[in-house]
C-alpha positions in Angstrom: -18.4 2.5 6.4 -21.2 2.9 4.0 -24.1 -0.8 3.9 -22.5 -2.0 0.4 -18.8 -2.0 1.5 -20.2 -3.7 4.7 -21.8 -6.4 2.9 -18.8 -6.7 0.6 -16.7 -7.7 3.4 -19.4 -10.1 4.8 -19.7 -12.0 1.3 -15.9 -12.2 1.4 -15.8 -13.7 4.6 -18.4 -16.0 4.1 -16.2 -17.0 0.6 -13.1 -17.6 3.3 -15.4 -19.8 5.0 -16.4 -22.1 2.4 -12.8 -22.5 1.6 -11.9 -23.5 4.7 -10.5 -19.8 5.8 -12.5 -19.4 9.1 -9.5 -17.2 10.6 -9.7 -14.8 8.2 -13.6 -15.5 7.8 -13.8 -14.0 11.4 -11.5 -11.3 11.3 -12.9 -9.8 8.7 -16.3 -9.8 10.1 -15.1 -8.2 13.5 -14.2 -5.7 11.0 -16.9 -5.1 9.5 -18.7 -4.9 13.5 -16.3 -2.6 14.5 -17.6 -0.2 11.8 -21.2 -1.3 12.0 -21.6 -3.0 15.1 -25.8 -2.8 14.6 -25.2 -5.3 11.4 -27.3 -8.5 11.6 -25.7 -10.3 8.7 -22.6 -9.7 10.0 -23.5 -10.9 13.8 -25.1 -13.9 12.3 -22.2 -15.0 10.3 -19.8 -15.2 13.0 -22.1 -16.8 15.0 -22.3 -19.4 12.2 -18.8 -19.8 11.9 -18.1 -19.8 15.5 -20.2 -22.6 15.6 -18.4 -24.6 12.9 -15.3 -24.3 14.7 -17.4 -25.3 18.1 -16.8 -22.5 20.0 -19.8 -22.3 20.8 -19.8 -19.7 23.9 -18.8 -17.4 21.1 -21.3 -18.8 18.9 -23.9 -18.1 21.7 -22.5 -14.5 22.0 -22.8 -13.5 18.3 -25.8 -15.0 18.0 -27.5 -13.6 20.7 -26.4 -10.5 19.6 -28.1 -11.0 16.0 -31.0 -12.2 18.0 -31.3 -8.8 19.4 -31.3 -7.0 16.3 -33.4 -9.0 14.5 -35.2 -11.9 17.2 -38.0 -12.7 14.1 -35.7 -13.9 12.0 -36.2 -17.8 11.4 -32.7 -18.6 11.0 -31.0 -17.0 13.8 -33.8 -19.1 15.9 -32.5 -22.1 14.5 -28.8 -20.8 14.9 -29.8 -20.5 18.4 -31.4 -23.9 18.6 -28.5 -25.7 17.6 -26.2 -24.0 19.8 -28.3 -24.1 23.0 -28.3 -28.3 21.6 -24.8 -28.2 21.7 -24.2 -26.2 24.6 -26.4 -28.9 26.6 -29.7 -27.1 27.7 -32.6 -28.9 25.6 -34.8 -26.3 27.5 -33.4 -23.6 25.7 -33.0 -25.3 22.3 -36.4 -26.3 22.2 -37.8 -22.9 23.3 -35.8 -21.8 20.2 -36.0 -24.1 17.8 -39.9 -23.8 18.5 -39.5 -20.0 17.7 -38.4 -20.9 14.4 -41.1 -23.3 13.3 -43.8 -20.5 14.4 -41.9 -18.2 12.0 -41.9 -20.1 9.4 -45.0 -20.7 9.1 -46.2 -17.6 9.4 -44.1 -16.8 6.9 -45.6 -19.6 4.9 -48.7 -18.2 5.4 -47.9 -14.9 4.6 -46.3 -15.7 1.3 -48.7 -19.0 -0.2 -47.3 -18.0 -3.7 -43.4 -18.6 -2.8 -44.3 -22.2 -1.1 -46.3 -23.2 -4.5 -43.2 -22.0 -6.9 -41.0 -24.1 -4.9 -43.2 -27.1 -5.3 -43.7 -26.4 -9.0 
């Protein structure tokens, strides 16, 4: 399945979850896995939406998985964070969640210019 129809079905099952569809929401990304099965977005979605329905083994699952592809990626750090908080192991959450404020500041550092139009 080619990247754009891939991320066409992520953005629609990210719409399904806004509107309350998360059934759908995560069918349609195990779809789009099926057929890409390397796709971060897509990993990191479910995790997200797995999360919001508190099944969070799942959660931990997808996550990990995005975490894999992509483990400098502030967000899934904090994805993982919250769900090693919910699962019950601060160690983990912390080690995580520590991850992601690293990151971001070295992404702050990296791009000064972004951080200054925000303020603007």
């Amino acid at each position: 399945m080619p990247s754009d129809t891939i991320q066409a079905i992520i953005e629609d099952a990210t719409f399904d979850f806004t509107i309350g569809e998360n059934a759908s929401a995560i069918a349609k990304l195990q779809t789009a896995l099926e057929s890409e099965p390397e796709s971060f977005a897509a990993w990191h979605a479910l995790a997200e939406i797995q999360f919001s329905e508190r099944h969070f083994d799942e959660a931990l699952q997808a996550a990990e998985k995005a975490h894999s592809i992509n483990p400098d990626d502030v967000f899934i750090n904090t994805s993982l964070s919250r769900i090693w908080m919910e699962k019950g192991d601060k160690s983990e959450a912390e080690k995580f969640g520590a991850k992601a404020k690293i990151l971001g500041w070295k992404d702050q550092l990296e791009n000064p210019s972004e951080i200054d139009e925000n303020l603007a």
